[in-house]
N, C-alpha and C positions, 0 to 999 in steps of 0.2 A: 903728621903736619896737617892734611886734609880732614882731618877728623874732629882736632883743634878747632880750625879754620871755619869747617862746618857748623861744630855746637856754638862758635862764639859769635857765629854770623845769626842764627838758628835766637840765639839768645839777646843779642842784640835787640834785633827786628822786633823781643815778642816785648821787650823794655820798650823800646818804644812807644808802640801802640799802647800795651796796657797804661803806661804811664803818661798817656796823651803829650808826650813830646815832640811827637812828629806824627802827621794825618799820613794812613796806610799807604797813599799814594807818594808822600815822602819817603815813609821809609823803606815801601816796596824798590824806590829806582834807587836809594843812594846808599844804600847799607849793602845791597849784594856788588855792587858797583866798586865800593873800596874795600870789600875784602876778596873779591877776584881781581882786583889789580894788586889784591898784595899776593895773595896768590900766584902770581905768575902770568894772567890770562893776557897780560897786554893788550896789543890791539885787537886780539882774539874775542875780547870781549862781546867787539863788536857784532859777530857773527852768531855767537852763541844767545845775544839780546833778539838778532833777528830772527833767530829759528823760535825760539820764544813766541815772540808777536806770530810769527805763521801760523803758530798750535792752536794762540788764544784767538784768533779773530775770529771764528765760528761764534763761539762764545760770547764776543762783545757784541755782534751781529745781534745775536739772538735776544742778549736781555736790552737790548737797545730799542728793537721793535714789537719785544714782550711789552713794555714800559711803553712804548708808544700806543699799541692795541687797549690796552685794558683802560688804560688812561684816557683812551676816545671814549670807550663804553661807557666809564663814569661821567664823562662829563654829558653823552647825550642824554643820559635818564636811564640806560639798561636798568639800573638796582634800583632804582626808586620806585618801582611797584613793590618789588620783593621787600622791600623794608615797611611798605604802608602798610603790608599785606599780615608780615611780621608782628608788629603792631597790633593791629585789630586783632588778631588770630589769639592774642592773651586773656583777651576779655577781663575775666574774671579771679585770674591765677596764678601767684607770682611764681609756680613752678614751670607754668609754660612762657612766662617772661623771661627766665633765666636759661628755659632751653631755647626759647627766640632766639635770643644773644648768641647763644652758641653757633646757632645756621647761620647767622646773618653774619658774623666776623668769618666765620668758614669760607662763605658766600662769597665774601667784598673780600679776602685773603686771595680770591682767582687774582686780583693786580699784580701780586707778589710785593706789596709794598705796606709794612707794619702801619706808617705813619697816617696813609689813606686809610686803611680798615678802621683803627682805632676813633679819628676823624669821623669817620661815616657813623658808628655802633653811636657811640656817644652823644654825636649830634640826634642821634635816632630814638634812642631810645632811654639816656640818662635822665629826661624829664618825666620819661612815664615812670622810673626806679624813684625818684623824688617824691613824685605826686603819690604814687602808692606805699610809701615808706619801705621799699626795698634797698635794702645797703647798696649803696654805688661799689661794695668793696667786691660785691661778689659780679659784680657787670666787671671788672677790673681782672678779675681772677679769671674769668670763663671767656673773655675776649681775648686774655694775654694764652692760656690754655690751646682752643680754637686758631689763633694766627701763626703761635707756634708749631702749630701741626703740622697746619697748610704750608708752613714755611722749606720745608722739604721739594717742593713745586718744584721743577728745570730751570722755570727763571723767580725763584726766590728769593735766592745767592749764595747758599750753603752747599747744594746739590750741582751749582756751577761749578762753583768754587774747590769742591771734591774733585768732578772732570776734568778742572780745566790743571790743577795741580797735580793730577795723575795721568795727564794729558791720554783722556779718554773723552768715549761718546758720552754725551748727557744722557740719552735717553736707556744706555745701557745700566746706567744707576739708579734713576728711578721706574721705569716701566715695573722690575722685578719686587719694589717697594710697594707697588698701588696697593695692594693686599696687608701691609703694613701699617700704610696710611689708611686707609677704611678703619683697622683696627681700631689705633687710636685714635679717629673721629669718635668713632663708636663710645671709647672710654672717658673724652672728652666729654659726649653727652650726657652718660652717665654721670660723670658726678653735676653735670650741669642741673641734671635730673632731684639730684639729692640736696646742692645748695638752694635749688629751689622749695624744694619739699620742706628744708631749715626753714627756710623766710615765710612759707606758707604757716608751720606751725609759731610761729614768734608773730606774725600779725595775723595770720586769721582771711580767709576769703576777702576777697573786693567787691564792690558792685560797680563797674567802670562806667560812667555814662558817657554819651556822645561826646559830651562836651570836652572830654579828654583827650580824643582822637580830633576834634576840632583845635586846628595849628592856632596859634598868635605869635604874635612878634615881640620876641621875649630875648633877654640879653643875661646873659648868667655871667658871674665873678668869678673864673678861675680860683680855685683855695690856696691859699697863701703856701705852697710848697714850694714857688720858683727855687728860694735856697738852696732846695735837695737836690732838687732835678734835673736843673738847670734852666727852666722855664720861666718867665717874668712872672712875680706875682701879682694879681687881679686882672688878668690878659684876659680881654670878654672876648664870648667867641655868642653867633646868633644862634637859637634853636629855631625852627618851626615853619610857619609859612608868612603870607605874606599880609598887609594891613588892607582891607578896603576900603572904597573910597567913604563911606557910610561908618566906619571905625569898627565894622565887622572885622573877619579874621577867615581867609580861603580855607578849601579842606584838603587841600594837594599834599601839605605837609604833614609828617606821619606821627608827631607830638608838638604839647603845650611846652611853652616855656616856665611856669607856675614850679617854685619850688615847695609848692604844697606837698601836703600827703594826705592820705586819711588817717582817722583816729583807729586805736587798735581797742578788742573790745575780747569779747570769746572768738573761739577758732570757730564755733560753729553760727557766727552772727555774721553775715555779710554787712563789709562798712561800705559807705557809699562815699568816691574818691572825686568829688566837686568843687571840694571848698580847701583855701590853704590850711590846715588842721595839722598843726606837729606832732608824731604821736609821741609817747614818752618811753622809752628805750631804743629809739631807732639808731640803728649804727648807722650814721651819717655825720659828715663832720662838721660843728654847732658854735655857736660864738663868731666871731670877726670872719674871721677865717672861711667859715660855711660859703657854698654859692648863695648869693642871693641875688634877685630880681632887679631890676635897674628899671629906675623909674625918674620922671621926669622926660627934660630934656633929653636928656646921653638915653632913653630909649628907643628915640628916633635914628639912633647913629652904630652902624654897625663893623665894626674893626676885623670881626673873620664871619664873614655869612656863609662857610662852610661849599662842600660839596653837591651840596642834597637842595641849596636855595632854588624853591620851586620858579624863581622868576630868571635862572641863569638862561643867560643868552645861547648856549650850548646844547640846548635841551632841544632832543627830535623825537617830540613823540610819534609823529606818523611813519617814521623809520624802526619803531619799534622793536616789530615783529622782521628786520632784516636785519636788522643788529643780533638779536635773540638767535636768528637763521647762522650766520656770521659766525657767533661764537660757539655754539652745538658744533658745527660743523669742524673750528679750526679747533677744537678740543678733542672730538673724533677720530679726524685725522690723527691727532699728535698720539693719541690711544693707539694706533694702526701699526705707526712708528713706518708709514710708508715712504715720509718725505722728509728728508732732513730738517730738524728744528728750524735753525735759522732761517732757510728758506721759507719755511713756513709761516713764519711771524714777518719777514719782511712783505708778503705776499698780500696777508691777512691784512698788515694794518697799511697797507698802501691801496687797499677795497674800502679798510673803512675811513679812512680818510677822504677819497673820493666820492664815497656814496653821502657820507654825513656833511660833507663843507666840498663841494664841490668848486669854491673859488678859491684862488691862491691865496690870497691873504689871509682866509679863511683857515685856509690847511697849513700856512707858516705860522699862524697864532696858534691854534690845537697842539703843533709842536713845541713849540716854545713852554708854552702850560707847563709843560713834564719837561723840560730843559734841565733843569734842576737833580732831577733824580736820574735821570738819564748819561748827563756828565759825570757825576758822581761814581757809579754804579760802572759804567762802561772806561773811566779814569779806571779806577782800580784794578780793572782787568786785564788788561793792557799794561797797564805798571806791573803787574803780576808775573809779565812775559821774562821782567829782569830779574825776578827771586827764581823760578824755574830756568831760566835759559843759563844764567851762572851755577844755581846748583847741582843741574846737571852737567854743562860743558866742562867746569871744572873737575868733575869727579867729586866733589863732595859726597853726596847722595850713596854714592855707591861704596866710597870708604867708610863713611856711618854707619849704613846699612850691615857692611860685614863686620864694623865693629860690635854694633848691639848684636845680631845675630850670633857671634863666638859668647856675648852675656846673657842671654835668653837661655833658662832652664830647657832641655831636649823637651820636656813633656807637654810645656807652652806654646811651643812653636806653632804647632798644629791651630790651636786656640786664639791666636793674633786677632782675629775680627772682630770674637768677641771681646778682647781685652781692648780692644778701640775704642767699641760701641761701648761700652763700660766706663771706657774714659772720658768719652766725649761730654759726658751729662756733667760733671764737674770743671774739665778742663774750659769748654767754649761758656762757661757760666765765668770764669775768671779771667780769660782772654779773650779778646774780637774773633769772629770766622777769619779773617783775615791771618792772625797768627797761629793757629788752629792749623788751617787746611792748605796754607803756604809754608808752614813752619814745621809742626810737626808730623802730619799725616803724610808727606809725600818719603822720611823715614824710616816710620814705620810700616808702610804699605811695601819698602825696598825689603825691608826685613822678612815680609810675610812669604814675598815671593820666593825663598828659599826654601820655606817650609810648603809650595804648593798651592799659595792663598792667591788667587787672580786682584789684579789692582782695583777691579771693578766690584770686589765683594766687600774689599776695604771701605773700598769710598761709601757703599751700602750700610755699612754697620757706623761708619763715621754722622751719619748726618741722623739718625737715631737720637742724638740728642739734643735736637734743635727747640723742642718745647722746652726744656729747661734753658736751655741759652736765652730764650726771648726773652727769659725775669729776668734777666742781668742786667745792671745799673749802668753798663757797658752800652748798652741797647738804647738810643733815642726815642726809639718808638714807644718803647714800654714808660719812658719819662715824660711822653707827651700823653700818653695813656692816664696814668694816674694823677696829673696834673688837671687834664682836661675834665675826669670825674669827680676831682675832688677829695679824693683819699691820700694818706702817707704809704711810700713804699714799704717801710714796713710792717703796714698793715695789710698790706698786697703781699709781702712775701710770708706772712705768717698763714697767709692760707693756700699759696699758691703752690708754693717751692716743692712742699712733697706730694701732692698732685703732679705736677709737671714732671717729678724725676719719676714717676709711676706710669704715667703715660712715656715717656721714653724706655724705660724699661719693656712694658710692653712690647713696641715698636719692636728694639732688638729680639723679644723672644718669637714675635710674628715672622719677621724675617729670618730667623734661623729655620723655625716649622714650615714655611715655606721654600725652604731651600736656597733663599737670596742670599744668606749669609751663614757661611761654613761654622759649625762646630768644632 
């Protein structure tokens, strides 16, 4: 009967979400709720929810003042050298533009938030991809690659989400991964390496002049994908810096708004990238649809001026180098593993709060900014306490556990982690983390433990396939992503998808040769 009980709650929950019928934090409280009262749990319920919320609040702590630290950083300026810098550093090269993109979504992925990263890369850099006639598809591909890496991070939300549904320590899930994650940065690069070295040989060298790295205030058109996405079509968003009073253009900001490109000519002719010039094969997308320039009136009018607007009222430059101090130091720390996460980020962003906006009102608006993602994010977590707190107090958990365990081959048993890590790259690509690492992994990690597999090596091998999960159409981030450069997702996943199950794949085999994750 618990076993029933179990797969049809199990299966419930994952209809739900996949089928957007109900938002996670519905169907986290109400689905375990009516099938432990059919259950039997009564008013037991209630007890079994609150030991739940005891386990998870570390965890909500943590990604609540993660999301509030990183979120200062962005708004004082932290990144906005590292992106100007980014920038300039291509010159001449669409191979070192393509591996730019990769540091700097890596970079801006420290927020643990898709939606920011992608926001920043694109704001950043998709005008110099334009103007050089480099495919937006491959900015698309190496940012969605890059954020899904990073996304493995403690407060990401997959590497929570493993702890908190195995109700373990964060930091014993990923500290043992760092060496996993280097990897896959690493392979990351590389192909970031070789899409670039593509683009190189299809257009041929650049000659970038100043004039390119000198910002204007430039408004681009969203491509007509809202349809797919979900995102409105022609949603302008501003690139660049800011207008002078002379009709100049500041140099704070780290690209042109110009959906120019240059001409393509031989590989070994340097074109010179000044003039709007369309070249003729450029994979970019062309007709109605394409971004274009906003001119007139509506160029004076800006509907999303981004993150990176060198005129934000947020911005402390002379705080720079103690922000820079600040975040070295509480990344450090968290490397040491001397102080309890939470503690540590509540700590961190209660210094920079105080050091950057030292007046109240000042520090209740910087909160509020990230309110959004903050509710969200720490909602679910806490709703989370009702799928664990009934599927353990009921016994579910443990009569599934021995059911799959008596249908597991004897020769398999031993192998569970990696049959996780193996799963995970398709499974979290079809379903939310949320039905994923609440739904199935807590399990089969009950299973493993028969066979010897610690919970913590489960959770290890589970979040291995978070680069592939990023593509998923499931994923807002990734649809504000493709939307924002202007390509179709299917044109993102025709170059993405087996890259991404490559780089997860990896990950699992680093993590097994490191000993993180049992063989």
């Amino acid at each position: 009967m618990l076993v029933a009980l179990g797969l049809a709650m199990v299966a419930t929950f994952m209809f739900l979400i996949i089928t957007k019928r109900a938002t996670p934090v519905v169907a986290l409280i109400l689905v375990p709720v009516a099938f432990g009262l059919f259950a039997g749990a009564g008013l037991g319920i209630s007890d079994m929810i609150s030991d739940g919320i005891t386990s998870l609040a570390p965890t909500a702590a943590m990604l609540f003042f993660a999301i509030v630290f990183f979120g200062i950083m962005i708004d004082v300026g932290l990144f906005d050298p590292i992106v100007r810098f980014i920038v300039r550093m291509v010159r001449n090269d669409p191979a070192r533009l393509v591996v730019g993109t990769a540091v700097l979504a890596a970079v801006v992925s420290l927020d643990g938030d898709g939606s920011t990263t992608f926001i920043i890369t694109t704001a950043a850099l998709l005008p110099l991809y334009l103007k050089l006639g480099v495919s937006p598809v491959v900015l698309t591909v190496v940012a969605g690659l890059a954020n899904g890496t990073m996304n493995i991070l403690p407060w990401g939300g997959p590497t929570a989400r493993a702890a908190t549904a195995l109700k373990i320590d964060t930091n014993s899930v990923f500290l043992p991964m760092v060496p996993a994650l280097a990897v896959g940065m690493l392979v990351v690069l590389l192909f970031a390496f070789h899409l670039g070295v593509l683009e190189r040989r299809r257009i041929g060298r650049i000659v970038v002049k100043d004039s390119i790295l000198a910002p204007q205030e430039t408004e681009l058109v969203g491509a007509g994908v809202g349809g797919a996405t979900g995102t409105p079509t022609g949603r302008r968003f501003r690139i660049g810096g800011r207008r002078r009073p002379n009709g100049g253009t500041g140099s704070d900001a780290p690209g042109t708004g110009s959906a120019g490109s240059a001409g393509i000519g031989d590989d070994d002719a340097p074109h010179t990238a000044d003039l709007p010039v369309t070249p003729s094969g450029r994979d970019i997308p062309s007709g109605p649809d394409a971004p274009q320039p906003v001119q007139g009136a509506d160029a004076d009018h800006c509907a999303f001026t981004g993150v990176l607007d060198p005129e934000r009222k947020t911005l402390r430059p002379k705080l720079f180098w103690v922000n820079a101090a600040l975040t070295v130091a509480l990344l450090a720390i968290l490397g040491m593993d001397i102080v309890a996460i939470p503690v540590l980020f509540m700590i961190f962003a209660a210094i920079a709060l105080a050091v950057n906006f030292p007046h109240l009102k000042d520090q209740q608006e910087a909160i509020t900014r990230h309110s959004s993602s903050i509710v969200s994010v720490v909602a679910m977590v806490l709703a989370a306490a009702v799928l664990t707190g009934v599927f353990s107090g009921t016994g579910m958990v443990d009569a599934i556990a021995h059911w799959m365990a008596d249908g597991i081959p004897t020769w398999m048993g031993p192998h569970l982690a990696i049959v996780i890590g193996v799963l995970s790259i398709p499974l979290t690509f079809l379903m939310s983390n949320d039905a994923f690492y609440f739904g199935v992994l807590p399990v089969l990690s009950e299973t493993a433990t028969r066979y010897g597999i610690d919970p913590s090596e489960m959770a290890r091998a589970s979040i291995t396939g978070q680069t592939f999960h990023m593509q998923s159409p499931l994923v807002p981030a990734i649809l504000l992503l493709v939307a924002l450069a202007g390509v179709g997702l299917a044109d993102h996943h025709k170059k993405v998808l087996w890259r991404a199950a490559v780089v997860s794949l990896v990950m699992l085999g680093t993590g097994v040769l490191v000993g993180a994750i049992p063989f």
